[in-house]
C-alpha positions as CSV (number, residue, x, y, z in Angstrom):
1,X,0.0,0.0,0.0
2,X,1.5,3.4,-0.8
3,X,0.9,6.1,1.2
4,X,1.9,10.1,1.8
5,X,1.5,12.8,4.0
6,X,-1.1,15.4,1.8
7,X,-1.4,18.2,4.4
8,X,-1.2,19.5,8.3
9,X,-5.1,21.0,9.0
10,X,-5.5,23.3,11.2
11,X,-8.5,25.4,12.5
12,X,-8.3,28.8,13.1
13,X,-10.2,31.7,14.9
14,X,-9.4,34.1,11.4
15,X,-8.4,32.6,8.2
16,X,-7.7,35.8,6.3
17,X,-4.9,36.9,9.3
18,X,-3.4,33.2,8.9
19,X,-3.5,33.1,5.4
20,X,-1.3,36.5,5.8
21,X,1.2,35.3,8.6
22,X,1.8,31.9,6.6
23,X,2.1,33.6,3.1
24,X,4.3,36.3,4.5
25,X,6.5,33.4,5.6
26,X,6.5,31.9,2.2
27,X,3.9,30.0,1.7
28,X,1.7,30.2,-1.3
29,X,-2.0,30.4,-1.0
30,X,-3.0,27.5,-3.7
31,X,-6.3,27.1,-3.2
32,X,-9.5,28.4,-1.1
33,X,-13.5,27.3,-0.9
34,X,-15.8,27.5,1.0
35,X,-17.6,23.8,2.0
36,X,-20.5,22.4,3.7
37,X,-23.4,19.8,3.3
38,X,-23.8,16.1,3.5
39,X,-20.2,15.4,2.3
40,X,-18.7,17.5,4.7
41,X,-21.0,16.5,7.6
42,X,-20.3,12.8,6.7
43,X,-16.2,13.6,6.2
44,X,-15.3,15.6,9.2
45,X,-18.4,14.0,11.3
46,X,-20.0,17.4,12.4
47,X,-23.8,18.0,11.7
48,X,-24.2,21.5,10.0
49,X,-20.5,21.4,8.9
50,X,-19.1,24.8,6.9
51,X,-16.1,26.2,7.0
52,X,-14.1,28.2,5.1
53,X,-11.1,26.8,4.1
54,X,-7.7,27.5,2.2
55,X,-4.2,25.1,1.0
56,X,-1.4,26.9,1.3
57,X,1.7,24.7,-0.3
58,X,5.9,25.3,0.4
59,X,7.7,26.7,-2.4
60,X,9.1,23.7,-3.3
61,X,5.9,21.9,-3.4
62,X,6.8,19.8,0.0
63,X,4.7,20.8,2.2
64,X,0.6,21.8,2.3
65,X,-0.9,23.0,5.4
66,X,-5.0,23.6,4.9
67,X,-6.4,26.3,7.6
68,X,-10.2,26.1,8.4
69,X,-12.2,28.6,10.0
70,X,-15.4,27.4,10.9
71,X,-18.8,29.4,10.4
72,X,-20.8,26.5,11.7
73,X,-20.9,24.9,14.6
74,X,-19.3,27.4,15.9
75,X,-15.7,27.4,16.5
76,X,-14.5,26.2,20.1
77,X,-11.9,28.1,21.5
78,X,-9.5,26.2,23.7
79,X,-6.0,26.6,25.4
80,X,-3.2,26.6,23.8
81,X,-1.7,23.4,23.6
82,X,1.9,23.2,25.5
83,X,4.8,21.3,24.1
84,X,4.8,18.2,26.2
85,X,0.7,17.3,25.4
86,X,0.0,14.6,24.1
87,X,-1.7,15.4,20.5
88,X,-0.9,17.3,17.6
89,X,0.4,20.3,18.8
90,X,2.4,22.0,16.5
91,X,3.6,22.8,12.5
92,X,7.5,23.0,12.1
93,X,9.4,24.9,8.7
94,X,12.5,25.0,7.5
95,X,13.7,28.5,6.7
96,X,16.7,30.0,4.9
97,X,16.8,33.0,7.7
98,X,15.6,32.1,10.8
99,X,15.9,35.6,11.9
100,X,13.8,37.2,8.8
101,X,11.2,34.5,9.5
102,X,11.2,35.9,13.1
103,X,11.5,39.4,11.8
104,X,8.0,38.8,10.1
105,X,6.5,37.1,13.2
106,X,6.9,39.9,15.3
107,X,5.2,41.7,13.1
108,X,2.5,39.9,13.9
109,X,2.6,40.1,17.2
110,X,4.7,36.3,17.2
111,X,7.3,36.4,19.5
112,X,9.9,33.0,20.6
113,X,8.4,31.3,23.3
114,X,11.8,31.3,25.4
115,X,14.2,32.5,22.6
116,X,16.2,30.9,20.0
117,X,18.1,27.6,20.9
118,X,21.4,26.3,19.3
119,X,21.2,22.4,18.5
120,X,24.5,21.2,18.4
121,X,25.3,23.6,16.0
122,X,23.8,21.8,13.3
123,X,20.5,24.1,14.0
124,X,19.3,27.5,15.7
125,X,15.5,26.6,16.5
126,X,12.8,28.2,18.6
127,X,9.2,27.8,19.0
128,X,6.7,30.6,19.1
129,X,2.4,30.9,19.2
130,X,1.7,32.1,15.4
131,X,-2.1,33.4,14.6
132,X,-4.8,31.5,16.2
133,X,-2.4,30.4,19.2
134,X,-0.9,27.7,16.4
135,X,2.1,26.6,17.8
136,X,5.4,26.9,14.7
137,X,8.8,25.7,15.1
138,X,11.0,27.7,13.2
139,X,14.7,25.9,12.3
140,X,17.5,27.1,10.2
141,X,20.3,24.5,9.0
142,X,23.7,26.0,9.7
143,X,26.1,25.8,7.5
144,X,29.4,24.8,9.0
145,X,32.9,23.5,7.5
146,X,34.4,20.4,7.7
């Protein structure tokens, strides 16, 4: 049986700000609709299901990552979820410039949850809460001599 990963979903409280924070980091908006009826009630198991919903894809065609906001039932908010949870808790990028990628973030209010780590030297890495309270690792590969 083959199988492969098609996307990370993720609901949010307002797609149009997510859509921004995740295109500003370089990720291309490649598709959006709005959905609901019997399909959707039957796929997702909600009664009432609609949501509006956008694919956002990595420039080199990677990665996808759909965001939903939902316009019924209404959305639940809950806390956000902590690094040692058990669950899907988070969405992690590779970036060219970890500090651009951060320098975007802040601009939306995104800041590192305890700052940015070294791992080993092979990485500098940090966490932060992006739109919606999504939780993003951010890593940049370094590149060192040999």
């Amino acid at each position: 049986m083959g199988i492969r990963m098609e996307n990370v979903g993720i609901a949010v409280r307002d797609i149009e700000e997510a859509i921004a924070f995740f295109r500003d980091l370089g990720l291309a908006v490649i598709g959006r609709d709005e959905v609901s009826g019997e399909w959707a009630d039957t796929a997702v198991g909600l009664d009432g299901n609609h949501a509006r919903i956008a694919m956002l894809e990595t420039p080199d065609g990677s990665g996808r990552l759909e965001l939903f906001e939902y316009l019924h039932p209404d959305a639940l908010e809950t806390e956000p979820t902590l690094p040692n949870e058990i669950g899907m808790h988070r969405v992690a990028f590779s970036v060219d410039d970890l500090d651009a990628a951060l320098g975007i973030a802040a601009r939306y209010g995104c800041r590192p949850l305890r700052g940015v780590a070294d791992y080993q030297g092979v990485y500098r890495l940090t966490y932060l809460r992006g739109p919606s309270g999504i939780l993003v690792m951010l890593a940049e590969e370094q590149r060192r001599s040999r």
